[in-house]
N, C-alpha and C positions, 0 to 999 in steps of 0.2 A: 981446262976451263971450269966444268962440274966442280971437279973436287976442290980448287982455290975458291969457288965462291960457298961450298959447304960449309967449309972451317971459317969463314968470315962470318959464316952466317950461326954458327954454335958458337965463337965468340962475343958478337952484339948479344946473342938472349943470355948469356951467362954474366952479360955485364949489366943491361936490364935488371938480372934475377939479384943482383947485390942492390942495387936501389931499392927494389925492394924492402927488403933484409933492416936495412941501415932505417927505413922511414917509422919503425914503429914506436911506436908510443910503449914510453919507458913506465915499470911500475911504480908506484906513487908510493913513498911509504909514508903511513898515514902520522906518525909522529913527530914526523917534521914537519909538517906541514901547519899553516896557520892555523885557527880554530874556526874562522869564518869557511875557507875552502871546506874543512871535516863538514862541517855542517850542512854545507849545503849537497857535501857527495853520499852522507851517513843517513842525514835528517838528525831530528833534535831529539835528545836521549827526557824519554817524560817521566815524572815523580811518580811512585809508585801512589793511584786512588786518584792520579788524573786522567784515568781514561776509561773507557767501556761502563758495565753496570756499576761497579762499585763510586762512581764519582758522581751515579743520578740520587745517592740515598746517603742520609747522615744519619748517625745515633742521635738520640732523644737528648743525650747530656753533652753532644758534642752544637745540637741545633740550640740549647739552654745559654751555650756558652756563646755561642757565634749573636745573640738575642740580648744576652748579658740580664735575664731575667731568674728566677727561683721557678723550683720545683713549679711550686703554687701556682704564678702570674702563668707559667707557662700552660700550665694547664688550662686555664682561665680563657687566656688568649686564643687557643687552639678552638674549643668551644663554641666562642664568639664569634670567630672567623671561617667555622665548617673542615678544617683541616686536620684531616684524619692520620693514626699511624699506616705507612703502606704492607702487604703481605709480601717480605721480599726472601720466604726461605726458596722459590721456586727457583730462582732466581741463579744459585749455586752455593758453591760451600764455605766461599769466601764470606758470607754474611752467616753472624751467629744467629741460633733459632728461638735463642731466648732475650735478644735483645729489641728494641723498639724503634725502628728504621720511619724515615720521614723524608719525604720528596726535594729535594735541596730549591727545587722552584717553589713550593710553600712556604720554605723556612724564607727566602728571599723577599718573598710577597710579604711577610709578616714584616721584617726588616726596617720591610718601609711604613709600617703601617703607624697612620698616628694616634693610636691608641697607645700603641707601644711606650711613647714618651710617660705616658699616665701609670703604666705599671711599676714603672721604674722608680 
């Protein structure tokens, strides 16, 4: 009686132990896969200068450009509005030490400013 109900009983866990086995979750390979799923299992791959320190500061002739103003006006403008170059060599090595860095929230604030129409 013992031994027929042992071997029934190492049968059920062995049949168990393949359920198991059989439920897992298969690997995903990521190239076939939609670009929505990638995204939301990867997250979103960001442009190089949109993120961390390098995307709080702009160069002087890249802030000229986003302003669409001259050397001059810009100069001008800065002046009148109290908006200074920032000290960003601390900062790391990605910013060069001879170049003239600017808070991207000031160049913004200028943007708007209605003076701004007057220089132009």
């Amino acid at each position: 009686g013992r031994l027929a109900m042992a071997k029934a009983g190492k049968k059920s866990a062995s049949v168990g132990g393949s359920k198991k086995s059989s439920s897992k979750r298969k690997n995903v390979v990521l190239s076939k896969v939609s670009s929505a799923r990638r995204v939301s299992r990867l997250g979103k791959m960001r442009a190089a200068g949109e993120s961390g320190k390098r995307s709080l500061y702009v160069s002087r002739s890249t802030a000229m450009k986003r302003l669409q103003v001259t050397l001059r006006d810009f100069r001008r403008l800065c002046i009148l509005k109290g908006v200074y170059p920032r000290e960003v060599s601390k900062l790391g090595r990605s910013f060069d030490s001879r170049q003239t860095y600017y808070s991207v929230k000031d160049i913004a604030s200028l943007a708007h400013e209605p003076l701004l129409a007057k220089f132009r």
